[in-house]
C-alpha positions in Angstrom: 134.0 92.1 93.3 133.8 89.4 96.7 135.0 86.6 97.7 133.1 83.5 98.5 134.1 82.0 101.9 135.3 78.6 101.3 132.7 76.0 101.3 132.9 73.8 104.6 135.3 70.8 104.1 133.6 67.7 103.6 133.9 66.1 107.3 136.3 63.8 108.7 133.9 61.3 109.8 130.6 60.3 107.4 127.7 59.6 109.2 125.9 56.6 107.8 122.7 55.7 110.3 121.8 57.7 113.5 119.1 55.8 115.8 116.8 56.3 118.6 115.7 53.6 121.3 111.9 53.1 120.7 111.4 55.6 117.1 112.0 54.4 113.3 115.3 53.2 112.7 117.4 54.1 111.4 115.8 57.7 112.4 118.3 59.5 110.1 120.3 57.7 107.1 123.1 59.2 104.9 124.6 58.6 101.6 127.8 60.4 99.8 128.4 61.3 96.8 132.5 61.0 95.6 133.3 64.5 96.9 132.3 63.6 100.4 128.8 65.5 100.2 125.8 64.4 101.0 123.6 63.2 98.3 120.9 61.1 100.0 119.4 61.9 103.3 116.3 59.3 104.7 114.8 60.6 108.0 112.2 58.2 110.2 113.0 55.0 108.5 112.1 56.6 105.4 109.5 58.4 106.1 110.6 61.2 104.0 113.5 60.7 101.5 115.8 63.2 100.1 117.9 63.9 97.0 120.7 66.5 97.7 121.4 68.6 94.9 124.3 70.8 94.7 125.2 73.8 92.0 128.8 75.4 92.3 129.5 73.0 95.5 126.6 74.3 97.2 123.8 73.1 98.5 120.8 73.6 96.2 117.9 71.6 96.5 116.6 68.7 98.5 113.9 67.2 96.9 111.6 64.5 99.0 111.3 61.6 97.3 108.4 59.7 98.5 104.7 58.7 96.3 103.0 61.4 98.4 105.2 63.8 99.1 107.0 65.2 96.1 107.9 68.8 98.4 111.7 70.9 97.4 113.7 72.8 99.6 115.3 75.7 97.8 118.8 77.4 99.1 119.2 80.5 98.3 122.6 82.5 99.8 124.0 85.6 100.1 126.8 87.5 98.5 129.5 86.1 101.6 128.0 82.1 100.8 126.3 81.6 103.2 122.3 80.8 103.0 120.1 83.7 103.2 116.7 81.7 102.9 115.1 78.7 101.7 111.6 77.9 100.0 110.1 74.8 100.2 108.1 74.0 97.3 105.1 72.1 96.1 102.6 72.0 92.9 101.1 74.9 93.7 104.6 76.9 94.1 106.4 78.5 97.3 104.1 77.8 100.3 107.0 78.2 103.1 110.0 80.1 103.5 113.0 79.9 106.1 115.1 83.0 106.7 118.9 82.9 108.6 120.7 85.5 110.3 123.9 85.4 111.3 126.6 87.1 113.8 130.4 86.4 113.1 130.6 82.8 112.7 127.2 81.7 114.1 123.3 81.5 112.9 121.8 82.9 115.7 118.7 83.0 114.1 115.9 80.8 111.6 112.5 82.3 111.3 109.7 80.0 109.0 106.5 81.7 107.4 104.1 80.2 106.3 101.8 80.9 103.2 98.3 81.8 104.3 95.8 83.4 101.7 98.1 85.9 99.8 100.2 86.4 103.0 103.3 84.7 104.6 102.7 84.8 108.3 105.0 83.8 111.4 105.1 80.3 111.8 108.1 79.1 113.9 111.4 81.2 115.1 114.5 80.0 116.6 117.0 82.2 118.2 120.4 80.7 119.0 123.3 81.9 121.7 126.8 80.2 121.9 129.3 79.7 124.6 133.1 81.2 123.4 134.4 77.9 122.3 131.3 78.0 118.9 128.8 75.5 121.1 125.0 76.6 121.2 124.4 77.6 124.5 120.6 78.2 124.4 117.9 77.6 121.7 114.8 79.6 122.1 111.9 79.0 119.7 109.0 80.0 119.6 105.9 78.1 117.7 103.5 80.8 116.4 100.1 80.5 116.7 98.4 80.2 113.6 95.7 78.4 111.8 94.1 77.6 114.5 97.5 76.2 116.6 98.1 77.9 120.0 101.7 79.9 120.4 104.1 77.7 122.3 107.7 78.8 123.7 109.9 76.1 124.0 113.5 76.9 125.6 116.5 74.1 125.1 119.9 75.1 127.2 123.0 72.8 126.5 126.2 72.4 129.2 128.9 70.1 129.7 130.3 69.5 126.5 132.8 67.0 126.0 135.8 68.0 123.3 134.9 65.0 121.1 133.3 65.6 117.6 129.6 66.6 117.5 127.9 64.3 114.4 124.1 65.2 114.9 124.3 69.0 115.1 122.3 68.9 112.2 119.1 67.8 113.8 118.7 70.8 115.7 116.5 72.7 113.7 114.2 70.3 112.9 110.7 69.8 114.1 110.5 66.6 115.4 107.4 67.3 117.0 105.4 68.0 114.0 107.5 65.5 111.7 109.0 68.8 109.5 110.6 68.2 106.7 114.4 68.5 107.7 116.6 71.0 106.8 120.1 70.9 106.0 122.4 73.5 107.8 125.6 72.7 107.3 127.3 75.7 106.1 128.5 76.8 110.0 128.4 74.6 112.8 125.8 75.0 115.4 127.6 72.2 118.2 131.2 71.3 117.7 131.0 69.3 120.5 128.3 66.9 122.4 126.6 68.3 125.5 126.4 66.1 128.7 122.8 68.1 129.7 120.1 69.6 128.1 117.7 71.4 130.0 113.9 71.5 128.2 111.2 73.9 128.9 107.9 73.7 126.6 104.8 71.9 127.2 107.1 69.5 129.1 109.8 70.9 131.7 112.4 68.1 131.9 116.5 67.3 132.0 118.3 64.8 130.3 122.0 63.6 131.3 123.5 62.3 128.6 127.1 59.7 128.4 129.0 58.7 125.5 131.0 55.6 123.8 133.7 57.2 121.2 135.4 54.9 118.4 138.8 55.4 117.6 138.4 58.7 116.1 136.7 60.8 118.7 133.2 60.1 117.2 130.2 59.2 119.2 128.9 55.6 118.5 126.5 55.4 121.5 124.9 57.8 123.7 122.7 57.2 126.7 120.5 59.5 127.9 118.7 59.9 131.5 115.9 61.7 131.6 114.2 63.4 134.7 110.9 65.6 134.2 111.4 68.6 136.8 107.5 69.3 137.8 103.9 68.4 137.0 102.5 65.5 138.1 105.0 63.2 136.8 107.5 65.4 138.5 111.1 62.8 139.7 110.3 60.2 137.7 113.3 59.4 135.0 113.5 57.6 131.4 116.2 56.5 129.4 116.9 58.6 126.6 119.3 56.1 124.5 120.7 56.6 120.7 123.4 54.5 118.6 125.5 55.8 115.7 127.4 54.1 113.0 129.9 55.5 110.3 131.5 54.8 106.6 134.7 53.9 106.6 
């Protein structure tokens, strides 16, 4: 006989549209359903569209919705609650899985394989360390080489967090690069707070300095970013990095 862990109340604050100077917008949209879950997700301006599913109050399925894209994303958890893997699903069957490993109170890993031949073969892994107060610290992830794609390490590092709520944790495990399909983690939380640098190492090598507007309960509703690449030959010069947020009431 065990005991689930309570599922994760439904949050304070609902995110509604999250967007990004110069990229789709809204980049991320939310819906709810009446028990404050989330029951819609839209990510690039609808580029990919996603019915939530939940069995027992938990996360289930997430099905993209789109005329050429019909893909699921399949939770699967373990006897404590929390997720153990997920598939992702097409007409032919399972062609991906993601698994998660945990320590305490924090994922501090995610490895994807992906289905090639009869085999399911390293295709991306992301290992996660906090600071004490439950922010990631550092995100290493490595991009496996395969089908033809070369390995690359990318290395994120996150400092001076503020003590206002974090909104957009969620986007941290997805691929933006490679337009991924997102997936959901919101069983634990990976920031509790919003960091004031990033440091980025990958094919790029770059900082970003980030500021934020709060509303009246401690929520971000804009951020602006500068960024500074650190060498190659566009080494000094700086961008602005600038997202908005809005909220249900």
């Amino acid at each position: 006989m065990h005991n689930d862990p309570p599922n994760p109340s439904p949050p304070q604050v609902f995110l509604k549209d999250f967007s990004m100077a110069n990229l789709p917008s809204p980049y991320y949209h939310f819906e709810y359903n009446p028990k404050g879950e989330i029951s819609f997700v839209s990510v690039e301006s609808g580029f990919k569209r996603y019915e939530v599913l939940y069995v027992n109050g938990k996360l289930a399925d997430m099905r993209n919705n789109i005329v050429i894209n019909k893909d699921t994303l399949r939770y699967f958890y373990q006897l404590n609650g929390l997720p153990a893997f997920v598939e992702y699903i097409n007409e032919t069957g399972v062609f991906r899985k993601c698994e998660f490993f945990y320590s305490g109170e924090h994922l501090i890993k995610a490895a994807w394989k992906l289905k090639v031949g009869n085999t399911y073969e390293p295709d991306r892994t992301m290992d996660l360390t906090y600071f004490n107060d439950g922010n990631v610290h550092n995100i290493s992830e490595i991009r496996h080489a395969i089908s033809g794609r070369p390995e690359l390490t990318i290395n994120q590092e996150f400092s001076q967090y503020d003590n206002k709520i974090n909104v957009d944790g969620f986007s941290l495990l997805y691929d933006h690069d490679n337009s991924d399909h997102l997936l959901l983690f919101n069983h634990l939380p990976i920031q509790k707070n919003n960091p004031g640098k990033v440091l980025y190492t990958g094919a790029l090598h770059y900082q970003v300095l980030y500021t934020y507007d709060y509303n009246e309960k401690n929520c971000p509703v804009r951020r602006q970013g500068q960024l500074t690449m650190l060498s190659g030959p566009r080494k000094g010069e700086q961008f602005s990095s600038n997202a908005t947020y809005s909220y249900y009431p």
